[in-house]
Backbone bond lengths (Angstrom), bond angles and torsions (degrees), N, CA, C in turn:
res aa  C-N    CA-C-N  psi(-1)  N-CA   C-N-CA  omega(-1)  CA-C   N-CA-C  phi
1 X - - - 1.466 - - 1.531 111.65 -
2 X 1.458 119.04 -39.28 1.534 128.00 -177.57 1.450 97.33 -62.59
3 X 1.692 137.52 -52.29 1.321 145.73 -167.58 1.322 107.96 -64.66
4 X 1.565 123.64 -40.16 1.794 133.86 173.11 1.489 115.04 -84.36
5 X 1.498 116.20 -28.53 1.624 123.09 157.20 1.801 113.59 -56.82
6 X 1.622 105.82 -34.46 1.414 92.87 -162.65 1.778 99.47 -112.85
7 X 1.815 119.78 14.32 1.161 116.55 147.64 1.296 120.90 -65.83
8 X 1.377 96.56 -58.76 1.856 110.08 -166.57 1.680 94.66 -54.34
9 X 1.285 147.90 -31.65 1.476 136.53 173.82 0.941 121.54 -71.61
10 X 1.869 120.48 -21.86 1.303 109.95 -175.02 1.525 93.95 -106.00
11 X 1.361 138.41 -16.12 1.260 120.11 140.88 1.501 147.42 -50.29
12 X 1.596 100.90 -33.88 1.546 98.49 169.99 1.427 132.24 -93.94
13 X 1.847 103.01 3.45 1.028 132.07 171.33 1.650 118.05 -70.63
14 X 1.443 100.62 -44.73 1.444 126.55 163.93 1.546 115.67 -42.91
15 X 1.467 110.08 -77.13 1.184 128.45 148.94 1.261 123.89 -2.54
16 X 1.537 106.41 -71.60 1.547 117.39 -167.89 1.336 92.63 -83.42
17 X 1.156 152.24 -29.40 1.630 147.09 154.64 1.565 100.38 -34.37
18 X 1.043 114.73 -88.23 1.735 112.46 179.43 1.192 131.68 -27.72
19 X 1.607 114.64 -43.21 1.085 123.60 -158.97 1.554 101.97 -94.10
20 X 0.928 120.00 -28.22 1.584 136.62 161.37 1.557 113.36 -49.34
21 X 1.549 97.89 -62.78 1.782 93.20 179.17 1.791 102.61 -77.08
22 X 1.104 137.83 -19.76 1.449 135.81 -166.89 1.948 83.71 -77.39
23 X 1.166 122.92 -65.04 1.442 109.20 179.26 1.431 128.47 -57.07
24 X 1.702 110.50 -45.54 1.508 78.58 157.67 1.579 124.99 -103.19
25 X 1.457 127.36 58.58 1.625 126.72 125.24 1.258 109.35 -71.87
26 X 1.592 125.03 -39.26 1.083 120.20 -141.17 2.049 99.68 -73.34
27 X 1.823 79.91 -46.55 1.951 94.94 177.65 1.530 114.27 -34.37
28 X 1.316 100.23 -65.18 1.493 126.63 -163.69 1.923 111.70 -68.92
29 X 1.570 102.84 -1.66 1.519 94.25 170.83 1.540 98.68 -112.16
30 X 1.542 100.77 -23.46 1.466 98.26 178.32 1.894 119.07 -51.97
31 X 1.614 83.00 -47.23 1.642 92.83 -179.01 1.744 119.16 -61.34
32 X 1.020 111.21 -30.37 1.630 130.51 165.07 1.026 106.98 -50.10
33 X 1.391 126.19 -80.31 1.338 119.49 -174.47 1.316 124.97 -59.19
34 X 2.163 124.37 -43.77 0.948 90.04 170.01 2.033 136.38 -68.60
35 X 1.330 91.68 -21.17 1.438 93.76 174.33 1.989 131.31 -58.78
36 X 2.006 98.12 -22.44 1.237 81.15 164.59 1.831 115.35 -93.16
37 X 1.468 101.16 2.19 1.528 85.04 -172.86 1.575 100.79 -97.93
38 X 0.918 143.62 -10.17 1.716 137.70 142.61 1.041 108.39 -38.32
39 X 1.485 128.98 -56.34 1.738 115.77 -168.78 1.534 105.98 -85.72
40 X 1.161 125.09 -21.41 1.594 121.60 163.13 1.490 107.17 -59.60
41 X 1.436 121.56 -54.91 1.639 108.97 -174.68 1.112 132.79 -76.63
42 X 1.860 99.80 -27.63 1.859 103.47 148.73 1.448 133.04 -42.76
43 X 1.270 103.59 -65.41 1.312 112.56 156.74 1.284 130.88 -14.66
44 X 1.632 105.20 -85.13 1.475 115.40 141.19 1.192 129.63 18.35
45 X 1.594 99.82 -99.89 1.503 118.31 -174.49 1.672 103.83 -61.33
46 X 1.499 120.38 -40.39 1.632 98.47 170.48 1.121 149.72 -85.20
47 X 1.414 104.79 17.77 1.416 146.76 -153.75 2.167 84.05 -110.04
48 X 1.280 102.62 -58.74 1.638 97.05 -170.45 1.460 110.68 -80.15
49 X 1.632 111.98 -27.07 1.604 106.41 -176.38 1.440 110.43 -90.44
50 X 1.780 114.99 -15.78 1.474 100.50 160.08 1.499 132.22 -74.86
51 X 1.428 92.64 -15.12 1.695 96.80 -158.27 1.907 89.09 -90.76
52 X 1.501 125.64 0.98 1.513 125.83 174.11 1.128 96.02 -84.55
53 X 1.245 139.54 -8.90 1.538 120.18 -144.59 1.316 90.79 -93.81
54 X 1.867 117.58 162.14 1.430 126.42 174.01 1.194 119.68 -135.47
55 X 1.721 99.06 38.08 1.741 123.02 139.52 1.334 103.54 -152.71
56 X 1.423 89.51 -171.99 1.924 108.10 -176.87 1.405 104.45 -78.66
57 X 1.221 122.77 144.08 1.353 131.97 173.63 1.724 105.39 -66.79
58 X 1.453 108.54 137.31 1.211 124.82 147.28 1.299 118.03 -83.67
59 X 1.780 122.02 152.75 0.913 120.41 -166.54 2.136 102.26 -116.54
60 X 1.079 103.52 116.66 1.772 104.65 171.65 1.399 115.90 -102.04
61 X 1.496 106.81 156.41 1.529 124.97 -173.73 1.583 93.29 -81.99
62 X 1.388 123.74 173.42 0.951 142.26 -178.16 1.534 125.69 -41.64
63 X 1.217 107.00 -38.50 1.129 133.00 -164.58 1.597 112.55 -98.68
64 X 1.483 104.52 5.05 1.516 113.81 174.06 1.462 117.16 83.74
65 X 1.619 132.96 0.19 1.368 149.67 -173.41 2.089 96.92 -79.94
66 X 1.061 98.14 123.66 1.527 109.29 157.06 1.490 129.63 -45.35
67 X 1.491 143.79 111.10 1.024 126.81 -153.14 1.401 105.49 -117.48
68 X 1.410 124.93 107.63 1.935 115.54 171.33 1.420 125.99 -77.57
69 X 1.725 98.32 133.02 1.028 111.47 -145.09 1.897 92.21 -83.12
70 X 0.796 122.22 164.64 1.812 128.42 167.44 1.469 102.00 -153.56
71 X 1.342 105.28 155.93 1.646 126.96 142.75 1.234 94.37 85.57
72 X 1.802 126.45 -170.50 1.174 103.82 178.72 1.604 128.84 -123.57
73 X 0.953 102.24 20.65 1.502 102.50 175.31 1.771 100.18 -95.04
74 X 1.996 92.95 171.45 1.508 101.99 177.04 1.830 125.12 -65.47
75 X 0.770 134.22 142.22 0.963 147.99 155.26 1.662 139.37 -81.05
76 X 1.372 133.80 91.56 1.621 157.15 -166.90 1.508 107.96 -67.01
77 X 1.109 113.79 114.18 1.211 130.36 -175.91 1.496 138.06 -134.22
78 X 1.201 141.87 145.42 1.546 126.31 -142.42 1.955 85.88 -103.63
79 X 0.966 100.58 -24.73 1.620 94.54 -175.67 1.888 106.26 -150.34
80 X 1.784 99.23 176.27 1.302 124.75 174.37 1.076 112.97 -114.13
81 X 1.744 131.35 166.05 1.388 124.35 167.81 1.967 94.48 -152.96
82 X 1.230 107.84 102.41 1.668 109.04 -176.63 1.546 97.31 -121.68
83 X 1.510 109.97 177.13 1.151 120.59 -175.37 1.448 113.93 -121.91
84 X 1.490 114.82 147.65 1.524 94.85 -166.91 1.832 94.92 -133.65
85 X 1.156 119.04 160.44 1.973 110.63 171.18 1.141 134.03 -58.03
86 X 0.800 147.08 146.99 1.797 137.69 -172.60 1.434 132.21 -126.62
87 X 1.415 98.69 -41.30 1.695 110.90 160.18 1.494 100.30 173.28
88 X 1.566 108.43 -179.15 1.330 113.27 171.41 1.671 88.36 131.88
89 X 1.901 106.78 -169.38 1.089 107.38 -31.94 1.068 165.72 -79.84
90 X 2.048 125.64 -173.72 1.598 85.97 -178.37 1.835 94.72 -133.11
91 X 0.969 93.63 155.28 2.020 90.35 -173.63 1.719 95.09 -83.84
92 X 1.601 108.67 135.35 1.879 136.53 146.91 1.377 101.11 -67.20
93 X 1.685 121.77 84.89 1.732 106.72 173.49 1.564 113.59 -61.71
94 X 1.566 114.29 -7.82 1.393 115.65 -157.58 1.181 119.32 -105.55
95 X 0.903 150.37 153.45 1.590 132.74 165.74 1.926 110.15 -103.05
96 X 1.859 99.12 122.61 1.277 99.96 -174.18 1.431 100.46 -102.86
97 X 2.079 95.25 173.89 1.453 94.43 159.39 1.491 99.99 -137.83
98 X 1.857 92.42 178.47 1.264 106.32 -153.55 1.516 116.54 -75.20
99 X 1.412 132.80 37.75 1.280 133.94 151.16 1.580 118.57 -128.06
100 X 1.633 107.75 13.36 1.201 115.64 148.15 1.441 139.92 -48.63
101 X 1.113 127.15 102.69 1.630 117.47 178.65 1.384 132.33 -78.57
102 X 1.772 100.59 9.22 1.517 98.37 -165.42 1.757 95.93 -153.39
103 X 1.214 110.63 155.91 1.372 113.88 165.51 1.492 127.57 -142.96
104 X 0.961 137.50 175.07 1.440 126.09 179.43 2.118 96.92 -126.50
105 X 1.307 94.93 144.15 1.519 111.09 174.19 1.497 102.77 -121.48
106 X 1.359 112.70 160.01 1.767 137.84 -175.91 1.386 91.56 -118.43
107 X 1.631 105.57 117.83 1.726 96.73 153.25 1.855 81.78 -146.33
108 X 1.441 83.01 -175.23 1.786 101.30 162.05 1.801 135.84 -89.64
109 X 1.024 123.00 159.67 1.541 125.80 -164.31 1.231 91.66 -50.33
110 X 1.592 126.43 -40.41 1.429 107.38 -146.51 1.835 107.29 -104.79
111 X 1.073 108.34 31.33 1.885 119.98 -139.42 1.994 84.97 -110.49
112 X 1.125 119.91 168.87 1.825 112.01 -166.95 1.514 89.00 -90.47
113 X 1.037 149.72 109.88 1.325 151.43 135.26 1.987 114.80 -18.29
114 X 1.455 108.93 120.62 1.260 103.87 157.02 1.307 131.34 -49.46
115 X 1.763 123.80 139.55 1.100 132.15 159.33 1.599 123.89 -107.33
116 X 1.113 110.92 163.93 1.424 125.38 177.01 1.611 103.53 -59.65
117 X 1.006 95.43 133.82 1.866 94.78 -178.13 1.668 104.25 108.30
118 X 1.403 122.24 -54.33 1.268 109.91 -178.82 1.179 142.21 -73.75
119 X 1.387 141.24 178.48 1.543 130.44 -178.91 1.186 101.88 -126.01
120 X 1.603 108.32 136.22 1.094 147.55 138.35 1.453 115.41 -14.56
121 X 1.372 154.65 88.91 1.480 131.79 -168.52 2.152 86.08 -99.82
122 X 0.665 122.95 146.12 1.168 134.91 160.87 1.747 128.21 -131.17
123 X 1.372 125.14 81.87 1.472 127.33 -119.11 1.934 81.53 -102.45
124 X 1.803 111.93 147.07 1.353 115.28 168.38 1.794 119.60 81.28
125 X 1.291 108.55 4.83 1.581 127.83 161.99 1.570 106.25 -23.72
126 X 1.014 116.25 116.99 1.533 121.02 162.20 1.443 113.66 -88.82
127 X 1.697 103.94 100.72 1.386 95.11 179.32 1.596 107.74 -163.67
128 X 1.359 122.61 135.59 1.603 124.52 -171.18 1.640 105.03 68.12
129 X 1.694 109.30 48.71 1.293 118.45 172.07 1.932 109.85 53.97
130 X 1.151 115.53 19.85 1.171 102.34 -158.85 2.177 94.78 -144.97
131 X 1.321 120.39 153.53 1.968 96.20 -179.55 1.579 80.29 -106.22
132 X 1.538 101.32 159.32 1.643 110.33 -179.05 1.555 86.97 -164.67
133 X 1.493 122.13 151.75 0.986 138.13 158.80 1.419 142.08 -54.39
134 X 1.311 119.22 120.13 2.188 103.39 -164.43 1.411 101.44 -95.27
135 X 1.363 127.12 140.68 1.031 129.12 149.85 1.590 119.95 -128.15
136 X 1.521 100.12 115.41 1.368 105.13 -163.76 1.419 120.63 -126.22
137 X 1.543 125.46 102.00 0.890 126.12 -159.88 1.706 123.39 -63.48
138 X 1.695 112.31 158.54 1.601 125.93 -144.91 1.838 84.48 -96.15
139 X 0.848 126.37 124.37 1.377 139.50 146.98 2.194 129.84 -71.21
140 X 1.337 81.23 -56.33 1.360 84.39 168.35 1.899 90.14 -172.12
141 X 1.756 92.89 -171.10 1.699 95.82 -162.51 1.527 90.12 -149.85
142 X 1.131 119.91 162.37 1.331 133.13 -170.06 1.638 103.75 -99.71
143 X 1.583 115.19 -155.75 1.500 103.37 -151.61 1.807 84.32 -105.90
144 X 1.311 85.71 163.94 1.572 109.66 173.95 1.767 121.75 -39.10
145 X 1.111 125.24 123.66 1.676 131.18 -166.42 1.542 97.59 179.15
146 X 1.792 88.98 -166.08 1.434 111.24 170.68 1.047 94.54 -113.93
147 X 1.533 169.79 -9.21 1.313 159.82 77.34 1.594 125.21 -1.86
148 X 0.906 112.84 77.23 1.406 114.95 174.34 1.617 133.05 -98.66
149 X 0.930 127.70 87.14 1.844 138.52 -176.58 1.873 107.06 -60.53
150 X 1.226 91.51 118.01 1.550 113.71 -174.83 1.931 121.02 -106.05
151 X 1.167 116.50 106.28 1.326 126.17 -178.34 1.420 106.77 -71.88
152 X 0.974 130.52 125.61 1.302 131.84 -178.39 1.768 95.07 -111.30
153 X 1.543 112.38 157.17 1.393 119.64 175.39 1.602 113.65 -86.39
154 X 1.303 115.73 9.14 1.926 113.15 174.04 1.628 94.26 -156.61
155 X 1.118 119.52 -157.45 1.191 144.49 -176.12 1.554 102.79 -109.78
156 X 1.676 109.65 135.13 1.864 102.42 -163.20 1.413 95.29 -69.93
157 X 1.355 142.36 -25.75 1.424 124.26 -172.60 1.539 125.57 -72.55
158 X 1.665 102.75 -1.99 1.693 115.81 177.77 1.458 92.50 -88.03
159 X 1.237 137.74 -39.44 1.754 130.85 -171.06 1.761 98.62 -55.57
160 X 1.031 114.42 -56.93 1.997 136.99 174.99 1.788 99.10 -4.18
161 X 0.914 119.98 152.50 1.764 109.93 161.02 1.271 103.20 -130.90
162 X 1.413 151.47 110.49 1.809 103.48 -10.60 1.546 116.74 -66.57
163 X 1.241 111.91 165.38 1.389 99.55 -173.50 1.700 111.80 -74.98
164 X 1.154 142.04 179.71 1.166 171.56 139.09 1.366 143.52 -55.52
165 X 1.304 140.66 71.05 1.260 132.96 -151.35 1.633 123.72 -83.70
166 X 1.399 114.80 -46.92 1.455 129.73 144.83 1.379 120.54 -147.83
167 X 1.367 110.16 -159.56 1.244 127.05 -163.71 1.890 110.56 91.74
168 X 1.279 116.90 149.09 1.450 119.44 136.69 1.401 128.80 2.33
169 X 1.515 113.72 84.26 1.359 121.71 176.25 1.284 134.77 -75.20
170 X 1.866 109.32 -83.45 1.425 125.91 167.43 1.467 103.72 -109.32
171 X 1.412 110.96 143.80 1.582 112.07 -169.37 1.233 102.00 -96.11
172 X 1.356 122.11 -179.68 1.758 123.67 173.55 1.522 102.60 -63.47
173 X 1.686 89.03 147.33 1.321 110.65 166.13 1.356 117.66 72.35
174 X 1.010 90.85 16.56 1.904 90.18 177.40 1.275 116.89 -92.46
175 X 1.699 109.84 156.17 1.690 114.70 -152.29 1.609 88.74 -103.38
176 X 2.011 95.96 146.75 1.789 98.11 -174.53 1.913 70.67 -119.15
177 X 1.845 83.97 -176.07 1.420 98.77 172.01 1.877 87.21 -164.69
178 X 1.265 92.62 133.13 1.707 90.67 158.73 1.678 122.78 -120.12
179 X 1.688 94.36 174.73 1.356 107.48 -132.55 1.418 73.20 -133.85
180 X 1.488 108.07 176.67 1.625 127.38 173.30 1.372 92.14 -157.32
181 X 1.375 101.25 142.80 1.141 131.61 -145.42 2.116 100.16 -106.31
182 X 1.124 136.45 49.72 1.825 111.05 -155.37 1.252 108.75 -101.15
183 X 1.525 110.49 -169.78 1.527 132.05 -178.84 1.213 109.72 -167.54
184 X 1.942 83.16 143.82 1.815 103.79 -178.99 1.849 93.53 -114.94
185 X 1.610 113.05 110.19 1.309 125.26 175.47 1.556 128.01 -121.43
186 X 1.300 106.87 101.43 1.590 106.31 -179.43 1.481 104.28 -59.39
187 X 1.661 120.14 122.55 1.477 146.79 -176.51 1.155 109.26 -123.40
188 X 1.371 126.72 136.98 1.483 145.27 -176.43 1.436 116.27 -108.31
189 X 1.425 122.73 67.80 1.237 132.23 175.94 1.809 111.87 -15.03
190 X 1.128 145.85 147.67 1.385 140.08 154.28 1.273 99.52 -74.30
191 X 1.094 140.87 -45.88 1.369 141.52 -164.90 1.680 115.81 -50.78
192 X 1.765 88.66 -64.79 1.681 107.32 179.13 1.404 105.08 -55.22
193 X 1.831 90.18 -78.65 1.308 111.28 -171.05 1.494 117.22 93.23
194 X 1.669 86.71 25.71 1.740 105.68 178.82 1.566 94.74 -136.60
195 X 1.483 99.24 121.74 1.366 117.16 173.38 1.663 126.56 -47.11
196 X 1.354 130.74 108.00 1.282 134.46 -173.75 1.781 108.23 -94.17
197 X 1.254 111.57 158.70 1.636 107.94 167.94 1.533 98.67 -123.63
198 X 1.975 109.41 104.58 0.971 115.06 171.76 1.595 126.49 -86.14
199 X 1.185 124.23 132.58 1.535 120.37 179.74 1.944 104.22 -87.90
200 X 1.198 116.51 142.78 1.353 113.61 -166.02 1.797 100.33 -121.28
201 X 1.017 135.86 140.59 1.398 126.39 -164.03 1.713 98.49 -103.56
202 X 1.160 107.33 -16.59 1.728 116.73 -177.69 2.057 99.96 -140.40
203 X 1.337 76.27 92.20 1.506 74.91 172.57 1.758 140.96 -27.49
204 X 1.415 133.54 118.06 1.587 98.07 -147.96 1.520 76.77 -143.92
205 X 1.316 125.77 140.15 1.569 134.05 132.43 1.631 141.70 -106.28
206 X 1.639 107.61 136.57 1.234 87.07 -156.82 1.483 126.90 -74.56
207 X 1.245 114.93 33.61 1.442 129.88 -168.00 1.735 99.72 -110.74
208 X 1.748 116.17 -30.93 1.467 110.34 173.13 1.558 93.43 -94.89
209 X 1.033 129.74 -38.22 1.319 119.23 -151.39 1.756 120.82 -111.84
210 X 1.777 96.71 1.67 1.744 97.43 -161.89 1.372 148.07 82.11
211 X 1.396 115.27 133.85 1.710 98.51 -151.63 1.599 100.16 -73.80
212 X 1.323 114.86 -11.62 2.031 102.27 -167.12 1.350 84.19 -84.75
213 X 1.439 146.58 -44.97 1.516 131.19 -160.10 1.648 101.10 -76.48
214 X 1.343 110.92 -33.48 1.591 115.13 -173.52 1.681 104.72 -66.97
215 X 1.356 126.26 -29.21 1.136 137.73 -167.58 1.571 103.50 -102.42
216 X 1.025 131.45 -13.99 1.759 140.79 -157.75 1.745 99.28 -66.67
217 X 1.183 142.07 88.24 1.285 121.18 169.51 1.777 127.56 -34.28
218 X 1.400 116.10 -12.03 1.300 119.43 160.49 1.683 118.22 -49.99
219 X 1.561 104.68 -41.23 1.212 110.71 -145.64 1.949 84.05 -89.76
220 X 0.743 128.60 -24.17 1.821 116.64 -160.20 1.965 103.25 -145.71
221 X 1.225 111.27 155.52 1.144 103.19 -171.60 1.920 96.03 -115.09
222 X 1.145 121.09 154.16 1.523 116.23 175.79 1.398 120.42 -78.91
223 X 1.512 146.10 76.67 1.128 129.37 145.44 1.543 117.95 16.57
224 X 1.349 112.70 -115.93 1.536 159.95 173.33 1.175 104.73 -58.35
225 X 1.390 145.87 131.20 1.223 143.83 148.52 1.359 116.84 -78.84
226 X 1.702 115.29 -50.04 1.669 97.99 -178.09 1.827 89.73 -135.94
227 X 1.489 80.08 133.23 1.513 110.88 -175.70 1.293 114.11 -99.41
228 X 1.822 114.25 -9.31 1.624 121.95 -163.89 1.623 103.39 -20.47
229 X 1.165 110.46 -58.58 1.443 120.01 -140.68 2.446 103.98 -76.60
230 X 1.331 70.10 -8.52 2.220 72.52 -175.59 1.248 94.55 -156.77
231 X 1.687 121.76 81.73 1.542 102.94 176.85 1.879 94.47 -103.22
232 X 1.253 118.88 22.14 1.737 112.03 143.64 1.848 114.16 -134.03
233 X 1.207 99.26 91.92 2.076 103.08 -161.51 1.526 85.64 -96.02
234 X 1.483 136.59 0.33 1.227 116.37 175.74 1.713 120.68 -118.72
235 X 1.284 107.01 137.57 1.396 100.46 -164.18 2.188 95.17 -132.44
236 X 1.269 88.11 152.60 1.804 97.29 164.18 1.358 119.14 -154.49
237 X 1.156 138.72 147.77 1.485 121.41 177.68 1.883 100.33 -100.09
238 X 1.311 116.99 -174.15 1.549 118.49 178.56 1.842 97.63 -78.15
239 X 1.343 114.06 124.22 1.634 110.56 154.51 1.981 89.04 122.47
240 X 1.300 121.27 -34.84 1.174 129.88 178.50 1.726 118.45 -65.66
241 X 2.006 109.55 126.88 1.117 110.09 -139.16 1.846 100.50 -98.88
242 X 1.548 101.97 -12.76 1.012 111.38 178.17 1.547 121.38 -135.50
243 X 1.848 125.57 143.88 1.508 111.07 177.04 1.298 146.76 -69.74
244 X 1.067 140.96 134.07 1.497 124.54 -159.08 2.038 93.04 -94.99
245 X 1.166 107.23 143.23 1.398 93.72 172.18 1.826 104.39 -141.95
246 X 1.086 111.25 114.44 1.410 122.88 152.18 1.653 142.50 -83.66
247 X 1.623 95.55 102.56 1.596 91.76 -150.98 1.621 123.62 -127.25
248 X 1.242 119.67 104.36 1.522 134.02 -171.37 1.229 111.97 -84.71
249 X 1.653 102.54 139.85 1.745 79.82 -171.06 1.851 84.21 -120.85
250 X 0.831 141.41 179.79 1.584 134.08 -162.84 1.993 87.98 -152.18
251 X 1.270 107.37 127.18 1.372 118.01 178.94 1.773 110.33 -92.26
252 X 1.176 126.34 109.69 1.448 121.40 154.78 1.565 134.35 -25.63
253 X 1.349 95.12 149.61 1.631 97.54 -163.31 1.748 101.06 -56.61
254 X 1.449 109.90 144.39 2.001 104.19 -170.75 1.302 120.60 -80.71
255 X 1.374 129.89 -2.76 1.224 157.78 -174.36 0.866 133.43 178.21
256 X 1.760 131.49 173.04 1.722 142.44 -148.14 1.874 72.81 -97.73
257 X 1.325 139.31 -36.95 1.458 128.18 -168.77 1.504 110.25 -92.70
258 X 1.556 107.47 -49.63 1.776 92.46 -179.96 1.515 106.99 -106.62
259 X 1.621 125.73 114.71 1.129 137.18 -155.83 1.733 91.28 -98.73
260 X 1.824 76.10 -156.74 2.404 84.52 -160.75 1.304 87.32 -55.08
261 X 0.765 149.10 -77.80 1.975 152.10 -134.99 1.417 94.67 -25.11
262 X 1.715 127.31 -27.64 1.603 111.49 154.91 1.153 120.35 -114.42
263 X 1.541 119.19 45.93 1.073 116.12 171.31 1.975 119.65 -69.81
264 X 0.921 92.36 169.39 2.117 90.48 -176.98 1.239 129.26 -127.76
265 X 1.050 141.86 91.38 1.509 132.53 -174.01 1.716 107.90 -64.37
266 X 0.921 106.25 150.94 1.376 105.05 169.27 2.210 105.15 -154.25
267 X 1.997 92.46 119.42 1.330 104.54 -148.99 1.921 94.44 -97.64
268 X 1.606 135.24 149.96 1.226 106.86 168.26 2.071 75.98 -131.20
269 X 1.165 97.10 141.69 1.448 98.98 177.55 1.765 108.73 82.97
270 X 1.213 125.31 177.72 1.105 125.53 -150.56 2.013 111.64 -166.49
271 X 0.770 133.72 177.46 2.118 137.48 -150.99 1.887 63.43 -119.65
272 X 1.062 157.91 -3.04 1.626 134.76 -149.44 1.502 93.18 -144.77
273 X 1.596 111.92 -38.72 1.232 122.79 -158.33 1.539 119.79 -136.26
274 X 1.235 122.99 42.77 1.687 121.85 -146.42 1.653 91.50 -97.57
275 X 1.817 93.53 134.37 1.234 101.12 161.65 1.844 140.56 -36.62
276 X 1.527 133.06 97.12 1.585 111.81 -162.78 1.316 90.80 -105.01
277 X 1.494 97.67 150.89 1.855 113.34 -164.50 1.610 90.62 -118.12
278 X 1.164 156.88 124.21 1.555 163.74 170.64 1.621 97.81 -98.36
279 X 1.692 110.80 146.89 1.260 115.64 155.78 1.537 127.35 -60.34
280 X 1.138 122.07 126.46 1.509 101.54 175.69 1.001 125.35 -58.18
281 X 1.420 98.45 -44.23 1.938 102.48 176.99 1.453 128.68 -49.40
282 X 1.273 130.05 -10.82 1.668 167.44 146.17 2.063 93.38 -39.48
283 X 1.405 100.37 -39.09 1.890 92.96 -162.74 1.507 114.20 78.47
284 X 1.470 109.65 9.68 1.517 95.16 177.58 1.436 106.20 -85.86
């Protein structure tokens, strides 16, 4: 009985040897794959929402703040903030001026209605002797029609560069189109304390807007869950027409039994060699 007591242990001992390493191969390819297919679909998605955009991306710090670029090398950054089209167009029956805070647009019932958060593009502005494009952000919107009255958050001649104080702004009948304004920003939860790459649908920093709204999961949806490994994958220097982004995505430990020791990075782009994504609308 002692000789068949001390098979069955060194058999199920055996056993549990195998079955141990057969689970973690199994962990450790699991974690592979999902980790390269996160940075493939990240990628992805910033690959299609940069190449919509109809300017060059700015690059923001963590915290959602605009960052100016100088001198000439690249510059590392935790996030982007570009602008992309939204709908339109829509006819200005009115002619405003530039200490107006509000305007009214003509579209049809079935046409995308402005929201709060978006901008106004108003393209060919005559203003500071010179035409330049307005983009003036939506505050709030009036009630449902083909007449729709639009609150803007300043007066359109402050959007202007330089701004505009009065006189004769936009004349009748002129065509708007709006735009949305977003951002993809690697953020460091206090909680976690593992870097996320949040996508923001209304571009927000917490310096205009506050850290509980900047932080609000209402306001942004998570990409990426853990960014450990690149929480700044985007870089640009001053004069550069498109972003270069180098981006690791780092997989969580696979279980309460087999911890990081198989965790996986998985890198697409490179500090030598980083993937650059250009607007299409650019023609590059």
């Amino acid at each position: 009985m002692a000789i068949a007591a001390a098979c069955v242990v060194i058999a199920g001992g055996t056993a549990m040897v195998f079955l141990q390493s057969a689970t973690t191969l199994f962990l450790t390819g699991h974690t592979a794959n999902r980790s390269n297919q996160l940075a493939y679909l990240t990628m992805d998605r910033l690959a299609r929402d940069v190449h919509s955009s109809i300017e060059i991306p700015a690059l923001t710090d963590a915290a959602g703040g605009t960052i100016t670029l100088t001198g000439a090398g690249p510059v590392n950054a935790a996030g982007i903030r570009f602008r992309i089209y939204a709908g339109g167009p829509f006819l200005i029956p009115d002619a405003t001026t530039a200490d107006s805070s509000s305007l009214t647009v003509n579209t049809t019932a079935t046409a995308q209605r402005p929201r709060p958060g978006q901008l106004v593009a108003v393209p060919s502005v005559q203003a500071n002797g010179t035409s330049q494009d307005l983009f003036a952000r939506v505050a709030s919107i009036g009630a449902s029609g083909t007449t729709i009255p639009i609150t803007l958050t300043g007066a359109l001649g402050s959007f202007a560069h330089p701004p505009v104080s009065t006189g004769p702004f936009i004349p009748t009948n002129t065509m708007a189109h709006l735009v949305d304004e977003v951002a993809y920003i690697v953020v460091t939860p206090a909680a976690s304390g593992i870097p996320e790459l949040r996508f923001y649908p209304h571009a927000m920093s917490v310096t205009s807007d506050g850290a509980a709204v900047f932080n609000d999961p209402v306001n942004f949806v998570i990409v990426t869950a853990n960014m450990a490994a690149s929480p700044l994958p985007f870089a640009m220097a001053l004069g550069d027409r498109g972003v270069a982004v180098n981006l690791t995505v780092q997989d969580a430990e696979s279980s309460n039994r087999v911890r990081s020791i198989f965790m996986k990075n998985f890198t697409i782009g490179s500090t030598a060699a980083p993937v650059r994504i250009y607007p299409r609308s650019l023609g590059l």
